[in-house]
C-alpha positions as CSV (number, residue, x, y, z in Angstrom):
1,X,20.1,110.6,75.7
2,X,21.2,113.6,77.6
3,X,24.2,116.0,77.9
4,X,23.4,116.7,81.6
5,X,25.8,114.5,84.0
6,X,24.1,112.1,86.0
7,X,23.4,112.9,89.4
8,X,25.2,112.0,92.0
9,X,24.1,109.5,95.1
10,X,23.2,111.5,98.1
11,X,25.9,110.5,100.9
12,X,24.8,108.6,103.7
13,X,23.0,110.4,106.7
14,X,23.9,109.2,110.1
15,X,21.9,109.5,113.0
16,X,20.5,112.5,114.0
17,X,20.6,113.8,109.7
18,X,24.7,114.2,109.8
19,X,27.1,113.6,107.1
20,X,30.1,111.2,108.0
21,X,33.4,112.3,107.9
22,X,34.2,110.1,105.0
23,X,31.4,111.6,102.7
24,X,32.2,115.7,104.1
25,X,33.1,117.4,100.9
26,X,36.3,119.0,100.4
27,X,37.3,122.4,101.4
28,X,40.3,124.4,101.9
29,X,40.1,123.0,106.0
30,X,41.5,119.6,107.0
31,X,40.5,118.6,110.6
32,X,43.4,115.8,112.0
33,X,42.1,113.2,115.0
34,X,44.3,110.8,116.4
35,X,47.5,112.9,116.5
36,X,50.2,111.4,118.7
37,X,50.9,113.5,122.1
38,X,54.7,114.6,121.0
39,X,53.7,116.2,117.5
40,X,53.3,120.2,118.3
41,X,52.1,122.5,115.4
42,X,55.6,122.8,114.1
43,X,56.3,118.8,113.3
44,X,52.8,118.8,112.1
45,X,53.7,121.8,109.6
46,X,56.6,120.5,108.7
47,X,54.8,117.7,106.9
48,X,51.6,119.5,106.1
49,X,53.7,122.2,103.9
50,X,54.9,120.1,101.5
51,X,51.4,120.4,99.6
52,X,50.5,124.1,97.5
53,X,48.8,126.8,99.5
54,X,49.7,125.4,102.9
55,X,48.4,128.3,105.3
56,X,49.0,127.1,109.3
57,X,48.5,123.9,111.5
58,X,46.0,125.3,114.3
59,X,45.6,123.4,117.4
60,X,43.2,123.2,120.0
61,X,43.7,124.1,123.5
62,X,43.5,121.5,125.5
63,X,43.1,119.1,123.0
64,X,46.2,117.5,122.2
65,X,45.2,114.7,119.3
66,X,43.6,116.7,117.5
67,X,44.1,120.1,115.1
68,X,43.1,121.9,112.0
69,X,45.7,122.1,108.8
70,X,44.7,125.3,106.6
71,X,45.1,125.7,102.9
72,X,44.5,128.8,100.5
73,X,42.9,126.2,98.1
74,X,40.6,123.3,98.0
75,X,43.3,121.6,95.6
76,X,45.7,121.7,98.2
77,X,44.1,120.5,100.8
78,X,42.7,117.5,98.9
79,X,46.4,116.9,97.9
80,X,47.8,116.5,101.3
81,X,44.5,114.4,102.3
82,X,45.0,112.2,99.6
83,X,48.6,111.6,100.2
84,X,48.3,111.4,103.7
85,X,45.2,109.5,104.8
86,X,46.2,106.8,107.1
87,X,49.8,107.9,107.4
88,X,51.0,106.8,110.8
89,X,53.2,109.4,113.2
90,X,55.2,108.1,116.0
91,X,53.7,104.5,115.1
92,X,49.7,105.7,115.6
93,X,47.8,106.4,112.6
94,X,46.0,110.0,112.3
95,X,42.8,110.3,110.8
96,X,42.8,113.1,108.1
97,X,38.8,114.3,107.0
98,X,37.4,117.9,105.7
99,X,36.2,120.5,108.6
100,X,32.7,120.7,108.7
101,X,31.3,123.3,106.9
């Protein structure tokens, strides 16, 4: 029997060779879909910040539901995706992934 770790299943390919969201690995970058209309980049910070390292919510122009929350660590972004996944803001719930790399 070995010492080495077994290794891990590859994660799904969808079409076209691309990871799913679900099976991104984490990074210091969360990306945030679904966001309701009325949250700006200060409600959104205002939640994100509770989580180490928080760094800034950045939005995208023209893009209202959707946004980037920035970490100085891995750890901390994986904290505040863990604890908010499926958390619902102004009664829709927002989708929380990794940024692709």
């Amino acid at each position: 029997m070995s010492d080495r770790p077994a290794k891990s299943a590859k994660p799904p390919t969808a079409a076209g060779g691309a990871v799913p969201d679900e099976y991104l690995p984490p990074n210091k970058t969360l990306f945030l879909r679904d966001l309701p209309e009325d949250y700006g980049k200060d409600a959104l910070a205002v939640i994100f910040r509770r989580y180490p390292g928080f760094r800034e919510i950045r939005l995208v122009p023209g893009r209202n539901t959707i946004a980037f929350a920035e970490y100085e660590e891995e750890t901390g972004a994986i904290a505040a995706k863990e604890a908010l996944s499926g958390i619902e803001l102004s009664g829709q719930k927002i989708k929380i992934t990794y940024q692709r790399q």
